[in-house]
Every structure is written in structure tokens, then in C-alpha cells.
C-alpha positions as CSV (number, residue, x, y, z in Angstrom):
1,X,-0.1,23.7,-19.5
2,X,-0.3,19.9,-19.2
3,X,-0.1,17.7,-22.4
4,X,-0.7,14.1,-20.5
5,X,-2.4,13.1,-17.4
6,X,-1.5,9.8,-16.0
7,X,-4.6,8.2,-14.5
8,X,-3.6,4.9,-12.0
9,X,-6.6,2.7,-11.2
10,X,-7.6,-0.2,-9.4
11,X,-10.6,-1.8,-11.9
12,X,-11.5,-4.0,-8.6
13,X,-12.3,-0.5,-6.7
14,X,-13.7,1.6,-10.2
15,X,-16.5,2.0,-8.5
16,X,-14.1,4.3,-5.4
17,X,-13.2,6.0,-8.4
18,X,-15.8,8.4,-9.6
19,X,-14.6,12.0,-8.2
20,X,-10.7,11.1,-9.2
21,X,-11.7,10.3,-12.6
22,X,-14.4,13.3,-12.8
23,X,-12.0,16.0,-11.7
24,X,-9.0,14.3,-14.3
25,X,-11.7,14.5,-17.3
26,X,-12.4,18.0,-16.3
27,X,-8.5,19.2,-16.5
28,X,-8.1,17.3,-19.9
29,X,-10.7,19.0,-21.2
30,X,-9.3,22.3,-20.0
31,X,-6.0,21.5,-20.8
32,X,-6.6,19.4,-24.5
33,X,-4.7,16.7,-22.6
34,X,-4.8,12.9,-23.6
35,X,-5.6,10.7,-19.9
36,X,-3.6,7.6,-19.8
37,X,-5.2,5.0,-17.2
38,X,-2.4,2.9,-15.6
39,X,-3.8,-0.2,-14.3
40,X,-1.5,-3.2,-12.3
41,X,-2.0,-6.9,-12.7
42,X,0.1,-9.6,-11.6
43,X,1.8,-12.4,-13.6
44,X,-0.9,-15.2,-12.3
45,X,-4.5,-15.1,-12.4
46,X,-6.8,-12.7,-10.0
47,X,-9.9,-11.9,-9.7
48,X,-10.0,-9.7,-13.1
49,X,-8.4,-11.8,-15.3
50,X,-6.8,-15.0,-15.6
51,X,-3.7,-13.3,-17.1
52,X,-1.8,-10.1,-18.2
53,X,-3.2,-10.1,-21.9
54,X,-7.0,-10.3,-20.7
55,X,-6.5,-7.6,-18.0
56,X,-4.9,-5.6,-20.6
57,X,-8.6,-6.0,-22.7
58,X,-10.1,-4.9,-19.5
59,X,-8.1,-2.0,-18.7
60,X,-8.1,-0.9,-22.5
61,X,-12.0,-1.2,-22.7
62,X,-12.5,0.5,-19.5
63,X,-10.0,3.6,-21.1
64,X,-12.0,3.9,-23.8
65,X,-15.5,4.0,-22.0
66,X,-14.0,6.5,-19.7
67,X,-13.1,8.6,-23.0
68,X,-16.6,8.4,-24.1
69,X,-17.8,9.6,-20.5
70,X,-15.4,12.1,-20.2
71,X,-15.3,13.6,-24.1
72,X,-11.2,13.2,-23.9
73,X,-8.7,11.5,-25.5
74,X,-7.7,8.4,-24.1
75,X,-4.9,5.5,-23.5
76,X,-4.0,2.8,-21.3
77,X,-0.9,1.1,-20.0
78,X,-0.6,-1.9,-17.9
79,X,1.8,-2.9,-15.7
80,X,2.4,-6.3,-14.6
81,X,3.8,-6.5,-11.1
82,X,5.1,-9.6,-9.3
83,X,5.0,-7.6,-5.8
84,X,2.6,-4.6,-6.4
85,X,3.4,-3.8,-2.3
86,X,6.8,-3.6,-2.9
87,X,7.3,-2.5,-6.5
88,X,4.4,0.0,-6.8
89,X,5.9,3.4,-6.6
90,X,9.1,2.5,-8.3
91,X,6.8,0.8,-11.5
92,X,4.4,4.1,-10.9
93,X,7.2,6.5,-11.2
94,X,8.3,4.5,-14.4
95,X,5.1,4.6,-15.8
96,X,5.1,8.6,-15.6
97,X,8.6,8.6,-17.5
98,X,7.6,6.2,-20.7
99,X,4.5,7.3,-21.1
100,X,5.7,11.3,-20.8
101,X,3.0,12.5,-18.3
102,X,3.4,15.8,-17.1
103,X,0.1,15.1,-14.4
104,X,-0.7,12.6,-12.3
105,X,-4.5,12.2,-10.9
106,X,-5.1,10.0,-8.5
107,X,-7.4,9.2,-6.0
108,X,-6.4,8.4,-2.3
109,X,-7.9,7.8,0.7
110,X,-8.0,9.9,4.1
111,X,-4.8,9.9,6.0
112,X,-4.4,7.2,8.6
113,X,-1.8,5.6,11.6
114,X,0.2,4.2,8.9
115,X,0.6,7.1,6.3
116,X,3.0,8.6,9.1
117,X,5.2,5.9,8.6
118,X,4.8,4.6,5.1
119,X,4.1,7.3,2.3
120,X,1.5,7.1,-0.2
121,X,1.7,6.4,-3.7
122,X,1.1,9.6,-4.7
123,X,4.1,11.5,-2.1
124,X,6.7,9.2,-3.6
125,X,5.3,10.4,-6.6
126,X,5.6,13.8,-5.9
127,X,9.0,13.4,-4.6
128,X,10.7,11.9,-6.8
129,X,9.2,12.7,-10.3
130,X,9.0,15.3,-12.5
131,X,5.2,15.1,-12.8
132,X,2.5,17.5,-10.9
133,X,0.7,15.6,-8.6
134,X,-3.1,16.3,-7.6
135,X,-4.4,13.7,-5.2
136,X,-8.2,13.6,-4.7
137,X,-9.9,12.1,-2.0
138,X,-13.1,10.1,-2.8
């Protein structure tokens, strides 16, 4: 049923991650599915890296650990965003079409004031691509 989950994470939260990426190991077992972790930096240094090419090290080492974890296939892709709170969904949704992911697993946090306004990551996703969606809160 599902060939490729795409996995966005924040490696300054991983930690907030542990339920998201449990349940996304679990359906690419199910499934035979490769998990492709989608990770955001910016163009200047941050607290992970001091550029794009060492937070790509990061985010491919932390792929391959999760692989080992989770006993799946696994990949990364790294975005590099100049506004991340104005790009995000639009460089998301991108992601989804290059790297051909039928499933997105994300996790997200409970609703709030300001979801009624502004959508989540994950309804834009579900609205305007051609991906599942499964959001898991933490």
C-alpha cells in the first residue's frame, strides 16, 4: 500500500519525537516501505550546525540510527530554508513530490488559539498533496 513515508523532523526537538517516529517504523515495517527523514536548516549557522553541509551529516546520521532502531530502510533529505515560517509548507509539499512519498508521518502538537487561524503543517499537507497524511500527537 505505501512504498515511501516521508518523516519531517526538528533534530533540536528529537527527543519530542519518540511516538511519531515509533508509529512511522511500525507502518514501514508493515508496509516494506523506505522512511525518508526531512530535516530544515537555514543558510547561516544555528544551533546544529554552523552550515547546510554539516546539518546534512547530522540529519543523515540521525536517518541511519533511526534505521537501525527501527529495522527499516532509510534516507534523508535536507532542506535549506531562508524563512522556514514562511516557506515551510510550500518546501514540505515539495519535498513529498521529489522524493515520491506516498505517506507522510508527522508528529504535532495539541490544537491551540492559533491553529483556528493558521493551519498546521500537516493540513496544508493534506490539502494540497497527493500524499496520506497521519499526524501523531506526542
Amino acid at each position: 500500500m505505501f512504498k515511501k513515508i516521508l518523516s519531517p523532523v526538528d533534530l533540536a526537538h528529537a527527543d519530542k519525537l519518540e511516538k511519531a517516529l515509533a508509529v512511522t517504523g511500525e507502518l514501514a515495517r508493515s508496509y516494506g516501505a523506505e522512511v525518508c527523514f526531512v530535516g530544515v536548516t537555514g543558510p547561516t549557522p544555528s544551533e546544529l550546525a554552523r552550515n547546510p553541509k554539516e546539518y546534512a551529516k547530522q540529519l543523515a546520521k540521525f536517518a541511519a540510527e533511526q534505521g537501525t532502531k527501527l529495522g527499516v530502510a532509510t534516507s534523508s533529505h535536507m532542506i535549506v530554508s531562508t524563512d522556514p515560517a514562511v516557506q515551510m509548507n510550500q518546501e514540505l509539499e515539495a519535498a513529498v513530490d521529489k522524493i515520491g512519498a506516498d505517506l507522510v508521518v508527522m508528529a504535532t502538537h495539541p490544537p491551540g488559539v492559533s491553529d483556528y487561524f493558521w493551519s498546521g503543517h500537516g493540513a496544508h499537507l493534506a490539502a494540497h498533496s497527493d500524499a496520506s497524511v497521519m499526524l501523531i500527537r506526542g
